[in-house]
C-alpha positions as CSV (number, residue, x, y, z in Angstrom):
1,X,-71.2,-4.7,-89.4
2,X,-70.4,-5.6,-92.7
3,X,-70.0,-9.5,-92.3
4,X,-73.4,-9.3,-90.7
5,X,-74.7,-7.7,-93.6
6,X,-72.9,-9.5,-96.5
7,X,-74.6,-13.1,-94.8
8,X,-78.1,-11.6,-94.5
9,X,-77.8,-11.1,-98.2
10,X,-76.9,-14.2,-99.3
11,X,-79.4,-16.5,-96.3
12,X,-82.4,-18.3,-97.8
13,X,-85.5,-16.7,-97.8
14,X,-87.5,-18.9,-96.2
15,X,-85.1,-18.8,-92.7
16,X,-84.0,-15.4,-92.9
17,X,-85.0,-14.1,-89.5
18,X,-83.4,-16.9,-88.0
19,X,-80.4,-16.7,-90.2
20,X,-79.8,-13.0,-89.6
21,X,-80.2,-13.8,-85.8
22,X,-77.5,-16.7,-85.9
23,X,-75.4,-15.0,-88.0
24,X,-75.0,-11.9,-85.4
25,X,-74.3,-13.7,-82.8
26,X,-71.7,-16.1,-84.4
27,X,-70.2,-12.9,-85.9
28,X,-70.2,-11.1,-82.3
29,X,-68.7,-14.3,-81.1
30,X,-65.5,-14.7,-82.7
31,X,-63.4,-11.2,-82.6
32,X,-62.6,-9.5,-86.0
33,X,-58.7,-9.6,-86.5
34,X,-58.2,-6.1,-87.9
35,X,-55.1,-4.8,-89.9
36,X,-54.1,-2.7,-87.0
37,X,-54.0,-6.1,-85.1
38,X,-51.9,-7.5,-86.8
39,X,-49.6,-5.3,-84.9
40,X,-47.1,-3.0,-86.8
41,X,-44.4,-5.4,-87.2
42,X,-46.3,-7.8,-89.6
43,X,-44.3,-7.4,-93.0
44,X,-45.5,-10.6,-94.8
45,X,-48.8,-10.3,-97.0
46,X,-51.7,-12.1,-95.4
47,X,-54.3,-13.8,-97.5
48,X,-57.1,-16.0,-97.3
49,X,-57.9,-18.9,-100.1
50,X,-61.5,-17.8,-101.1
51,X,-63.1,-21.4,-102.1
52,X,-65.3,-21.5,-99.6
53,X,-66.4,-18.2,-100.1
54,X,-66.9,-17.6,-104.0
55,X,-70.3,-17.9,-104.5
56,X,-70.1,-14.3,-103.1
57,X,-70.4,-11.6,-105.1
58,X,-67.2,-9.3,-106.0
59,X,-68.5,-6.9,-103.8
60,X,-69.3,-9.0,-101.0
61,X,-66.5,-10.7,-100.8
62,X,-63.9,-7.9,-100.9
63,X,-66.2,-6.5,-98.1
64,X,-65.6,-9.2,-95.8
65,X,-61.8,-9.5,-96.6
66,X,-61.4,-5.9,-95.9
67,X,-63.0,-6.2,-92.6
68,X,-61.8,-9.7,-91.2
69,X,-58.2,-8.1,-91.6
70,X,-56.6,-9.5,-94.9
71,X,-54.2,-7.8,-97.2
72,X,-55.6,-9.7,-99.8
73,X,-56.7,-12.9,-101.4
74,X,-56.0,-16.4,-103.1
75,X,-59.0,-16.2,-105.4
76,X,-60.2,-19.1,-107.5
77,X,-59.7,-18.1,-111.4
78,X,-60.2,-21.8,-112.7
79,X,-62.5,-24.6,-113.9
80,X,-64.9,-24.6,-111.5
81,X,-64.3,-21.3,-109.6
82,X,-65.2,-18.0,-109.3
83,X,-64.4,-17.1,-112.5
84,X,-63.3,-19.7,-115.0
85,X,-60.2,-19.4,-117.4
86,X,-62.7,-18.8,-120.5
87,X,-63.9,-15.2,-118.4
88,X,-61.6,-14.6,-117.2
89,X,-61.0,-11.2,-119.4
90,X,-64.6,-10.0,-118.7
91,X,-64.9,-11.0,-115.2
92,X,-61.3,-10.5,-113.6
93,X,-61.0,-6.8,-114.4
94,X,-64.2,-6.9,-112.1
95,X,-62.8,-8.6,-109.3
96,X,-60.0,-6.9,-109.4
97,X,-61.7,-3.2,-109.4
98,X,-63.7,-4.8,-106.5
99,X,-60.3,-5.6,-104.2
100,X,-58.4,-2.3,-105.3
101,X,-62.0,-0.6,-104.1
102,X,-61.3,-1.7,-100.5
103,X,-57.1,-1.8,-100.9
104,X,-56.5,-5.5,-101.2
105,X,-54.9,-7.1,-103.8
106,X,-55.3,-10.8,-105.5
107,X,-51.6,-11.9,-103.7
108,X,-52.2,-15.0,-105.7
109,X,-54.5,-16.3,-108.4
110,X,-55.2,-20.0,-107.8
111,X,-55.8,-21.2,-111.4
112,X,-55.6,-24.4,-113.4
113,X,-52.6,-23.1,-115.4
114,X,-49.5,-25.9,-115.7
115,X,-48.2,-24.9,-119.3
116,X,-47.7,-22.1,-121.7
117,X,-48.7,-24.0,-124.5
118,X,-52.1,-23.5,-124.4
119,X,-53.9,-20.2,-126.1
120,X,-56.3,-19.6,-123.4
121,X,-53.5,-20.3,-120.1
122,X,-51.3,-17.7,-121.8
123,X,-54.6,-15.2,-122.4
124,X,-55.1,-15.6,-118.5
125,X,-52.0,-14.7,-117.4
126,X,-51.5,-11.5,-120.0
127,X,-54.4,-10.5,-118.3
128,X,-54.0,-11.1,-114.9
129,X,-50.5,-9.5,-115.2
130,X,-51.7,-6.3,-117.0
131,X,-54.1,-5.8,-114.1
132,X,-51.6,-6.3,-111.5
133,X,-51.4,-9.8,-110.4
134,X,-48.2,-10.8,-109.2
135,X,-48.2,-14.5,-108.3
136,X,-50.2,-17.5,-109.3
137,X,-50.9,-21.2,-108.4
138,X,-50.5,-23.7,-111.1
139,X,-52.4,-26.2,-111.9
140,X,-51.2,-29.8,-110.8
141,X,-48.8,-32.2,-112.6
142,X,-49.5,-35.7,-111.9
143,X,-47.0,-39.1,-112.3
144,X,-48.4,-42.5,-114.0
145,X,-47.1,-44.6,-111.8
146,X,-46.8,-47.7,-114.0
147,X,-44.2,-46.1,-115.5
148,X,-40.5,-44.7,-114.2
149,X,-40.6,-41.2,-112.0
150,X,-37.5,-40.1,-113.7
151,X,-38.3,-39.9,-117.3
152,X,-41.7,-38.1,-116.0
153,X,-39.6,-36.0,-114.4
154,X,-37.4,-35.1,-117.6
155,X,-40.5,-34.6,-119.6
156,X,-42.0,-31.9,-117.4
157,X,-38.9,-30.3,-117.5
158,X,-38.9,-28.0,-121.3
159,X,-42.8,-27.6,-120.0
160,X,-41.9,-26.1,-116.9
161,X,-38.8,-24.0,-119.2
162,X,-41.3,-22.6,-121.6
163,X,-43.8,-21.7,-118.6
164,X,-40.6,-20.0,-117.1
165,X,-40.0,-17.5,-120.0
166,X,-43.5,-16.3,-120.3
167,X,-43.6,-15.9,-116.4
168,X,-40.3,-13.9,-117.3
169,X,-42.1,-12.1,-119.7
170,X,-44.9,-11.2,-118.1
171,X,-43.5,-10.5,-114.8
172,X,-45.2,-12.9,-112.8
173,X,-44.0,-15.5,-110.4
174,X,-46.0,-19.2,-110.4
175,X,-46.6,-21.0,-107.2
176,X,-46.7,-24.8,-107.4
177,X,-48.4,-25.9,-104.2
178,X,-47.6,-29.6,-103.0
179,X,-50.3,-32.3,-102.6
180,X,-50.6,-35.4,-100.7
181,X,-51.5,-38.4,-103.0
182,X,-49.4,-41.3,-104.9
183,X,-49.3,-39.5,-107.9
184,X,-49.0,-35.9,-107.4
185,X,-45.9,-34.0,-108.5
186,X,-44.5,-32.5,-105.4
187,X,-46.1,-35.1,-102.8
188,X,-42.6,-36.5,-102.2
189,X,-40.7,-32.4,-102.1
190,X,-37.5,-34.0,-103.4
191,X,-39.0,-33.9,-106.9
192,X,-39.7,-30.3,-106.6
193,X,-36.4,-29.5,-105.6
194,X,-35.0,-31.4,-109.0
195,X,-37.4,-29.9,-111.2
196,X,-36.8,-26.3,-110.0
197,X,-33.6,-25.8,-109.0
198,X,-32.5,-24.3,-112.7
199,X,-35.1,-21.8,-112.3
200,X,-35.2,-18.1,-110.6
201,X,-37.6,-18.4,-107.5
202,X,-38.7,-15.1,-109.2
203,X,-40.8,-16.7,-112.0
204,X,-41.4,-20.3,-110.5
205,X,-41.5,-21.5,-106.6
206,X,-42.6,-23.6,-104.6
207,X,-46.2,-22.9,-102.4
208,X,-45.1,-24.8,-99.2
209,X,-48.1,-26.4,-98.0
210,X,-47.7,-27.7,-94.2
211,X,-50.4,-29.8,-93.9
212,X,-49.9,-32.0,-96.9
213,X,-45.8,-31.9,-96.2
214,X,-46.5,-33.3,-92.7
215,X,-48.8,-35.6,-93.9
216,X,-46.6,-37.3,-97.0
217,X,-43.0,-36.5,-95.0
218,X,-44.2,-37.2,-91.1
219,X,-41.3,-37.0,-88.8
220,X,-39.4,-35.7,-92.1
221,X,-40.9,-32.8,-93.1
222,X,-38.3,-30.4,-91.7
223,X,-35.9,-32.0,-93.7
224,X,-37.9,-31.5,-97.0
225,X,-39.2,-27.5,-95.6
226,X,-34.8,-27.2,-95.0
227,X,-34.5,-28.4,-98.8
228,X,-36.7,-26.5,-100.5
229,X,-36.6,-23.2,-98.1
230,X,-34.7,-21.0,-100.9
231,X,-37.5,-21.6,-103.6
232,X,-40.6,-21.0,-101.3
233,X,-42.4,-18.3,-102.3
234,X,-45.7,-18.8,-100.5
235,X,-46.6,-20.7,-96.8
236,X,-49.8,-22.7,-97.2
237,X,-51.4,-22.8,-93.3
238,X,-54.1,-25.0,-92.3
239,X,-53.7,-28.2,-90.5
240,X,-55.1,-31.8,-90.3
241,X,-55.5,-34.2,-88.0
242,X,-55.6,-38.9,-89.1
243,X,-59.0,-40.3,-88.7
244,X,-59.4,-44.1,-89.7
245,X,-55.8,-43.9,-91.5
246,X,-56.7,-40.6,-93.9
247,X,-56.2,-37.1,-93.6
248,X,-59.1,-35.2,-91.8
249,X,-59.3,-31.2,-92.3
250,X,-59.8,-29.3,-89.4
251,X,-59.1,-25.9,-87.7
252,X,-55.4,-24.9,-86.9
253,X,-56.2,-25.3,-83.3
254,X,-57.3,-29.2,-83.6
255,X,-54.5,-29.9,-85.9
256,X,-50.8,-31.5,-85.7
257,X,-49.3,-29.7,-88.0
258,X,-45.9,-27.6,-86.0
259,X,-47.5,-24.3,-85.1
260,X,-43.7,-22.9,-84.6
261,X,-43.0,-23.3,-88.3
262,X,-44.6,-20.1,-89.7
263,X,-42.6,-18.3,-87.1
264,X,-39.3,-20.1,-87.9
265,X,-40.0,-19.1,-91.7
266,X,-40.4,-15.7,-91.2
267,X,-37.3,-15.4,-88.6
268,X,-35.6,-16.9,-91.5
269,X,-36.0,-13.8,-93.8
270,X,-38.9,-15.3,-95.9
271,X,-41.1,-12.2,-97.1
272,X,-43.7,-13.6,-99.3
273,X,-47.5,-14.1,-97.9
274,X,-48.8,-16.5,-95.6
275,X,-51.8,-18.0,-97.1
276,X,-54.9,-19.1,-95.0
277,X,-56.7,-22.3,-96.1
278,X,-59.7,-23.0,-94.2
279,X,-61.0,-26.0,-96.0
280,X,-62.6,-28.3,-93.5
281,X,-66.5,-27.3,-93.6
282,X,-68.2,-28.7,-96.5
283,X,-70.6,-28.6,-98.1
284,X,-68.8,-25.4,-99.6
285,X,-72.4,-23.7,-100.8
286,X,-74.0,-20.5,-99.9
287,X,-75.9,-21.1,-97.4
288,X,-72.8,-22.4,-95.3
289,X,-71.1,-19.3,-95.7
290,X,-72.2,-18.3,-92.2
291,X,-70.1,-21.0,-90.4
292,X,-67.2,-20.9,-93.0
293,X,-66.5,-16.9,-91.6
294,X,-67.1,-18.1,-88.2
295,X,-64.3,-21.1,-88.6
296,X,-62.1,-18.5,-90.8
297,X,-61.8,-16.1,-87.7
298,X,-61.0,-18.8,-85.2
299,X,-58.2,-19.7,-87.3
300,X,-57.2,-16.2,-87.7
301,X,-56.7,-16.0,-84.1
302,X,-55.1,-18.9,-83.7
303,X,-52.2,-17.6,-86.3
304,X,-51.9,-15.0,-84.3
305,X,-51.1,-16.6,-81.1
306,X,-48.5,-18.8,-83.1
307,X,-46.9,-15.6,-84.8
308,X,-47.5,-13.4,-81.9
309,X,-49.2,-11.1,-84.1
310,X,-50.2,-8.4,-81.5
């Protein structure tokens, strides 16, 4: 088994009997969802965020995406990820030859990008879109809140207008994910809606994140998900649940986010991929790779069951 294999090569020495051991049985113990599951009515591209899996190799991980049953993935091409913006023109033809190896794509390229007015942002993206990419997630804007929303909200807009044209250019679509916080752009939804609406979905939308909408908009949310529903061009899934007043990460199946929204989405006519986040098991380092598979597949099963995937 593949998964089985790709863990025993990255388990520390010094427990690697034991680690092998563990990682079979967890492995046995939570189904692989493959493609042919899916069932043969699936149409929207199914991809997994790879945070807590890039310390894998190329290899490795297109391996295991292949054979939990993704099309593809939301790798992490940014400060701090699996390849960062400055090698990005060594490394990502790498990656990329890795996925095409095992037919996935990269659906969407999580990066740091917010603006075209940077030399290395646009090197990324002439990059990424000669090699195929489609989509990527911006970088976040954020509001100083000791001064008025509005006038932010005017400023952002030529930046957003140049990013647009070389999107255009290149043939690539940006996704600009929302956030919880007090100074995110997009916590509130509304804003997105202002700041987009004179843009194509095409070359900038929004990546509709349902646990951070339900956790900023509450009993509201559906209104905001109504508002924005023309300019989404990627579903964010995971879920949350409060503890002590804050938002605590946890599977789909422990969560309150509505589990009939994906459904309602798709019935809707939306096309573009549904994105699995499975962010609640930290620390996110190699040797918790092991448990981070185990808690992807539960929450790949649980998607099913809510989409009926069968």
């Amino acid at each position: 088994m593949i998964a089985a294999r790709v863990l025993a090569r990255h388990s520390p020495r010094m427990h690697r009997r034991q680690f092998i051991t563990t990682t079979a049985a967890a492995v046995a113990s939570a189904p692989l969802l493959q493609a042919e599951a899916l069932g043969k009515k699936r149409r929207n591209p199914f991809c997994v965020f790879t945070k807590p899996l890039q310390m894998l190799s190329y290899d490795d991980l297109a391996d295991l995406i292949a054979e939990l049953g993704f099309d593809g993935i939301e790798g992490t091409i940014r400060p701090g990820g699996q390849i960062t913006p400055e090698q990005v023109p060594d490394e990502l033809p790498k990656m990329m030859a890795a996925l095409k190896k095992r037919g996935l794509e990269m659906t969407i390229m999580a990066s740091g990008i917010n603006n075209a007015d940077s030399k290395l942002n646009v090197q990324q993206l002439q990059v990424a879109a000669k090699l195929g990419v489609k989509r990527y997630r911006m970088g976040y804007h954020k509001y100083d809140l000791k001064k008025p929303i509005t006038g932010q909200m005017d400023e952002l807009r030529p930046i957003l207008k140049n990013l647009v044209a070389l999107n255009k250019e290149l043939g690539l679509q940006a996704i600009y994910q929302n956030h919880s916080g007090s100074n995110y752009v997009g916590a509130p939804l509304w804003d997105l809606h202002e700041l987009f609406k004179a843009h194509d979905p095409k070359h900038l939308a929004v990546g509709f994140d349902m646990s951070h909408a339900t956790a900023e908009g509450t009993r509201a949310w559906p209104l905001h998900a109504n508002l924005l529903r023309p300019r989404i061009g990627a579903l964010y899934v995971k879920s949350f649940r409060w503890k002590d007043n804050k938002r605590d990460n946890c599977s789909l199946a422990e969560g309150i986010v509505d589990k009939k929204y994906p459904g309602q989405l798709i019935k809707s006519g939306y096309s573009g991929p549904i994105n699995l986040h499975v962010e609640y098991l930290k620390p996110f380092t190699k040797e918790n790779v092991p448990n981070q598979i185990v808690a992807i597949k539960k929450d790949i099963l649980t998607l099913k069951e809510w989409l009926n995937w069968s």
